[in-house]
N, C-alpha and C positions, 0 to 999 in steps of 0.2 A: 509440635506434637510430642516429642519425645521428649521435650521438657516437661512438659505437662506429666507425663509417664512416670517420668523417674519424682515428680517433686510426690504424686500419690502413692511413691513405692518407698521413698520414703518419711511419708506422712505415717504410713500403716506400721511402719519398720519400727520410728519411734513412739507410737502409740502400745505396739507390744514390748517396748523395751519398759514404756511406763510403765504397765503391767505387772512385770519384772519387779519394778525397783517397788510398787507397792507391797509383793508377797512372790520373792521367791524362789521359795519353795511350795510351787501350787501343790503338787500330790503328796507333800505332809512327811516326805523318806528321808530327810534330813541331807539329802544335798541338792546342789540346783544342778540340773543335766538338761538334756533335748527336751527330755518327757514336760520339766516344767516348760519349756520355750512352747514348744506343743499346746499344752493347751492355754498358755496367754493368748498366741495365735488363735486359738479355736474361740474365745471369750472374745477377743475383739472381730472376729468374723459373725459371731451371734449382734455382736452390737450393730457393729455396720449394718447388718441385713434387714436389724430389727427399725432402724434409722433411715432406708431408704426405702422400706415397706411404708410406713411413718409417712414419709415425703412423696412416697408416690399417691397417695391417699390425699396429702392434702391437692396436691399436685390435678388429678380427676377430679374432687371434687370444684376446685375451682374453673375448671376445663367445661362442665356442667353447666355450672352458674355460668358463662359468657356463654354456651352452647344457648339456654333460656332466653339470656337479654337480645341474642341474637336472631331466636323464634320470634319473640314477641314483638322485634323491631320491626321484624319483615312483615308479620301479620298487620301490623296500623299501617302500613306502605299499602298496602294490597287492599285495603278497605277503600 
């Protein structure tokens, strides 16, 4: 488990380093500081969230469809 831990910590680590190396200097002041780590940090928290709202969607919906196949199995049994 704690492998698991650290490989997402840093999966996320170098996904904000990518970040970085695409632009930065995010807030435009002409040097890179905290503020830019800050919001690459906050840019790949919006993605992640936006990616596992995404998957949980697809995720329920297919939870559904076998919830269905499941009714309808039962109801031809029961006839």
């Amino acid at each position: 488990m704690t492998t698991l831990v650290i490989l997402i910590v840093l999966a996320l680590l170098g996904w904000v380093v990518w970040k970085l190396a695409q632009n930065p200097d995010k807030n435009n002041d002409g040097k890179v500081d905290a503020k830019d780590v800050l919001a690459a940090a906050k840019e790949v928290a919006e993605e992640v969230k936006a990616e596992a709202v995404e998957a949980a969607a697809v995720v329920k919906a297919e939870a559904a469809e076998v919830v269905k196949k499941v009714k309808k199995g039962r109801k031809k049994k029961a006839d």
